[in-house]
C-alpha positions in Angstrom: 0.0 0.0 0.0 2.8 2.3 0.8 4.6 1.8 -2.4 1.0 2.6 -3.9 0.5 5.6 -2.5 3.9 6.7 -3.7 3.2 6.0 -6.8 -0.3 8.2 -6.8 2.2 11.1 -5.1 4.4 10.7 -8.2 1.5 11.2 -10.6 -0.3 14.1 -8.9 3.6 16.3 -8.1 4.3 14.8 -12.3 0.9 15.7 -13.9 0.4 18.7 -11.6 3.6 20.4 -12.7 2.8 20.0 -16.1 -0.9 20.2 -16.2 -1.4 22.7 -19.2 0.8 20.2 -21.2 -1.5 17.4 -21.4 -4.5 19.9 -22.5 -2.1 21.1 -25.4 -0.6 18.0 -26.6 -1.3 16.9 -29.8 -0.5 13.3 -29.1 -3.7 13.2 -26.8 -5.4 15.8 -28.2 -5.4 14.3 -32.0 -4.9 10.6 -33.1 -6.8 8.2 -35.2 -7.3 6.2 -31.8 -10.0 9.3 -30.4 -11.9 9.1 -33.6 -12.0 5.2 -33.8 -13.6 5.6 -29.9 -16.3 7.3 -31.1 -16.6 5.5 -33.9 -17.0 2.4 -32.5 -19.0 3.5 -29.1 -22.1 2.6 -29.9 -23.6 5.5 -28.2 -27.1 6.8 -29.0 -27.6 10.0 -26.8 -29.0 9.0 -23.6 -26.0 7.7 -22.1 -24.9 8.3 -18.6 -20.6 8.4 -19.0 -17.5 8.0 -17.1 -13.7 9.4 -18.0 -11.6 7.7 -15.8 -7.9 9.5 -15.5 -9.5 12.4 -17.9 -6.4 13.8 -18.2 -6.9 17.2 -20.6 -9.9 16.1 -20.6 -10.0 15.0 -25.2 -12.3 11.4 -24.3 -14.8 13.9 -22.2 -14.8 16.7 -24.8 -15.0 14.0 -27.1 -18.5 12.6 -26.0 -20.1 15.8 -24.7 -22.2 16.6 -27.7 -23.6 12.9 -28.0 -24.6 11.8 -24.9 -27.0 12.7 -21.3 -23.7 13.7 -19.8 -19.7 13.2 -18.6 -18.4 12.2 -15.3 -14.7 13.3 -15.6 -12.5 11.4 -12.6 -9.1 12.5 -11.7 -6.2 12.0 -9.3 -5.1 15.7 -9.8 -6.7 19.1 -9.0 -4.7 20.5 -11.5 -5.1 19.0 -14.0 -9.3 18.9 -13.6 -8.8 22.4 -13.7 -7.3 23.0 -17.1 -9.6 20.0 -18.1 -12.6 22.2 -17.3 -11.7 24.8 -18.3 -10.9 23.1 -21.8 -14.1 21.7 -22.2 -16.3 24.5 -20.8 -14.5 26.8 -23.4 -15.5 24.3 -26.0 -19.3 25.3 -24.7 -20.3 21.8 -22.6 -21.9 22.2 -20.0 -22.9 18.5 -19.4 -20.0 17.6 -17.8 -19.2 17.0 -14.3 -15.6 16.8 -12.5 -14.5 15.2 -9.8 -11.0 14.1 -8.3 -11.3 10.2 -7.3 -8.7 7.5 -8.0 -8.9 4.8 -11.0 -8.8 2.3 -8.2 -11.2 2.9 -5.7 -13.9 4.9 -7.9 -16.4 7.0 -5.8 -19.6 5.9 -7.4 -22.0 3.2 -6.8 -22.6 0.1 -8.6 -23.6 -0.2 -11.9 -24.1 3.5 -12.9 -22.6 4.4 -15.9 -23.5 3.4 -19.6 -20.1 3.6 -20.9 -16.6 3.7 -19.0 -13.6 5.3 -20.9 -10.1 5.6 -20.1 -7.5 6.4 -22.4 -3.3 7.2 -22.4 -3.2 6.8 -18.7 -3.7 2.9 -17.0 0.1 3.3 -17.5 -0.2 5.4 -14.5 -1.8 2.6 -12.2 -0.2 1.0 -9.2 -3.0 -1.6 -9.7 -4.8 -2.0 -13.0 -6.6 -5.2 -11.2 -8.5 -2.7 -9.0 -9.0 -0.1 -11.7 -10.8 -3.0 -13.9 -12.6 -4.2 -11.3 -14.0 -1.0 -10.3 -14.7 0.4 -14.0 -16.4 -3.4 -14.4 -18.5 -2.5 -10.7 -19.7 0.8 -12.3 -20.5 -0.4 -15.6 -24.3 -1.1 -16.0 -25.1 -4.5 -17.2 -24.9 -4.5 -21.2 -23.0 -1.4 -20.9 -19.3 -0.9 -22.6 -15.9 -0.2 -21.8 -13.5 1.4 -23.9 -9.9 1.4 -23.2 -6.9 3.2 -25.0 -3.2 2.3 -23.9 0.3 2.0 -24.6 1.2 -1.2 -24.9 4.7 -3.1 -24.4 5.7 -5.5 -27.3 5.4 -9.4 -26.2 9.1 -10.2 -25.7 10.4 -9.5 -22.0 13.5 -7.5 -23.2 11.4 -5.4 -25.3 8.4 -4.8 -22.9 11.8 -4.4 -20.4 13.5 -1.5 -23.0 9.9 0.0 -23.4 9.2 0.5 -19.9 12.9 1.7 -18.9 12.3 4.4 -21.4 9.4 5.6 -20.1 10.0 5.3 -16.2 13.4 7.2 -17.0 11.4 9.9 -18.6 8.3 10.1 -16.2 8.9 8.8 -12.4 5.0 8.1 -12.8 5.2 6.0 -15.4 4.2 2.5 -13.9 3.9 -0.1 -16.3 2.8 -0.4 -19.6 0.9 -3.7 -20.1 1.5 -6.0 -22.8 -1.9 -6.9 -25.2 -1.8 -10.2 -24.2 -1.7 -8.8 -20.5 -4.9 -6.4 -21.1 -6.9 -9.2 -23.0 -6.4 -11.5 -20.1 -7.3 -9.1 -17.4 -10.2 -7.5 -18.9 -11.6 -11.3 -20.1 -11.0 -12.6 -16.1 -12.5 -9.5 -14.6 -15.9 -10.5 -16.3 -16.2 -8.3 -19.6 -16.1 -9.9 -23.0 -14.0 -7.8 -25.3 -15.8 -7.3 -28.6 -13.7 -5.3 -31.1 -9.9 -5.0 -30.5 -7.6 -1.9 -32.9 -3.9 -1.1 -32.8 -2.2 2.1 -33.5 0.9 3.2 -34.5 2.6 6.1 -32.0 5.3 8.1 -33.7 7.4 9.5 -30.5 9.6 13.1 -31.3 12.3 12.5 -28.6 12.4 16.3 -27.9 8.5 16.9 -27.7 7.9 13.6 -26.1 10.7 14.9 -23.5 9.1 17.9 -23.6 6.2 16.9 -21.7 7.8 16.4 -18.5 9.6 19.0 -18.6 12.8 16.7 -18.7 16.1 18.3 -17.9 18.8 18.5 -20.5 21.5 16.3 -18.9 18.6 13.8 -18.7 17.6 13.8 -22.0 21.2 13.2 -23.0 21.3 10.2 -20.7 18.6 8.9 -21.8 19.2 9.4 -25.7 22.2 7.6 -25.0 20.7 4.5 -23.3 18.2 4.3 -26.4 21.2 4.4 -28.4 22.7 1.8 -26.7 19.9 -0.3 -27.0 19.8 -3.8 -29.0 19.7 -3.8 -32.8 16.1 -6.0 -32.1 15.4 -2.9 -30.3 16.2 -0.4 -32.7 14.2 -2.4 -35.3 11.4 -2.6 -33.2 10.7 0.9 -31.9 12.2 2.7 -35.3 15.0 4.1 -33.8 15.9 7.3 -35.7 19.0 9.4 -35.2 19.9 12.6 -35.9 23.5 14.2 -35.3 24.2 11.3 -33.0 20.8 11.6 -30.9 17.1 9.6 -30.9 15.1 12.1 -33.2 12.3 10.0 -33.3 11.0 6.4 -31.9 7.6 4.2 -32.9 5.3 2.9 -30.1 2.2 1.0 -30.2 -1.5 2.0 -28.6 -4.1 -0.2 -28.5 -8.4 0.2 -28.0 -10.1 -2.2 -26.5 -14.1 -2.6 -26.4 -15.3 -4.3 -24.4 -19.0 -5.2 -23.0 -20.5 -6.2 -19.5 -22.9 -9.0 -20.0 -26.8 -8.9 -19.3 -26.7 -11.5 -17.0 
């Protein structure tokens, strides 16, 4: 539990320092995988909604205009402020904030239509409680839709992947392998019903950016990619530039899934 709540500590000083940037960034604000959530929804209008780890708030903004209304959860203060004030500039008014964590929602059972979460289980100490919950809160026959970075399927990959990341962003916690995320959502009760991957083209400076991450670090850390294995380099599409990472390929994937009736 302690290491837990160090973890949550991490992502509130990490995303509460750099708040502004997750409303701004064109890697959550953008992306073929938004769209394809919408898309592939199912929603009608009258659904009751819930935005776990809203972030800048893109999923919630996203939805607004088609359904009853948002429930927009996050850990951080901060960054539900620049989240409402994002989507309340973009003229919605049905949506609702509230600071909660993933893993021990503040709702009651079986409340919510549709439960989203996208670019942030990453973030989670324990993605077993998070599914659980968002599978408590899910009406029967509603849906879940989840968006994530994933880690490729062999260990010194999914090890490479996560280094990167943690190195970058002390919050980082794991990113979970497909095979991981069908397993857990499957054993948790949903059934998972249509399954997408995307391609994530990383600029090392932008993607550094985000964190704020201090030179000497970033020169560390362009140096461990680098370094890396040439099945790394093939892997992630290492790029360099004047002897540093330019650019990098990760992988996203969206998950729907669906609580049964019965």
């Amino acid at each position: 539990m302690m290491k837990d709540n160090g973890m949550k500590e991490s992502v509130q000083a990490q995303f509460g320092n750099n708040a502004s940037n997750y409303v701004t960034s064109q890697t959550h604000a953008k992306g073929e995988d938004l769209q394809k959530l919408l898309h592939i929804s199912g929603i009608t209008g009258d659904e009751d909604c819930l935005d776990i780890a809203t972030g800048g708030g893109h999923v919630a903004n996203l939805l607004a205009p088609f359904v009853l209304k948002v429930t927009a959860l996050d850990l951080t203060s901060e960054i539900l402020k620049v989240a409402r004030q994002f989507i309340e500039k973009n003229g919605h008014s049905n949506v609702s904030f509230i600071q909660g964590d993933a893993e021990q929602l503040p709702f009651q059972d079986e409340c919510f239509d549709v439960v989203t979460c996208r670019i942030a289980a990453h973030h989670f100490p324990n993605v077993n409680a998070f599914v659980k919950e968002a599978f408590r809160v899910t009406r029967k026959g509603g849906t879940l839709l989840l968006i994530d970075n994933v880690a490729p399927e062999l260990d010194h990959l999914d090890f490479f992947y996560n280094k990167i990341e943690k190195d970058r962003d002390p919050s980082h916690f794991r990113a979970w392998k497909k095979s991981e995320w069908y397993n857990l959502i499957e054993v948790t009760g949903f059934e998972i019903v249509e399954s997408y991957s995307f391609d994530k083209k990383f600029h090392f400076d932008t993607w550094c950016d985000m964190m704020n991450l201090a030179n000497e670090k970033r020169v560390h850390l362009s140096d461990f990619m680098i370094g890396a294995t040439e099945a790394a380099h093939k892997k992630f599409r290492l790029h360099l530039r004047n002897k540093k990472v330019e650019t990098f390929k990760g992988e996203a994937i969206l998950l729907k899934a669906t609580k049964p009736q019965e």
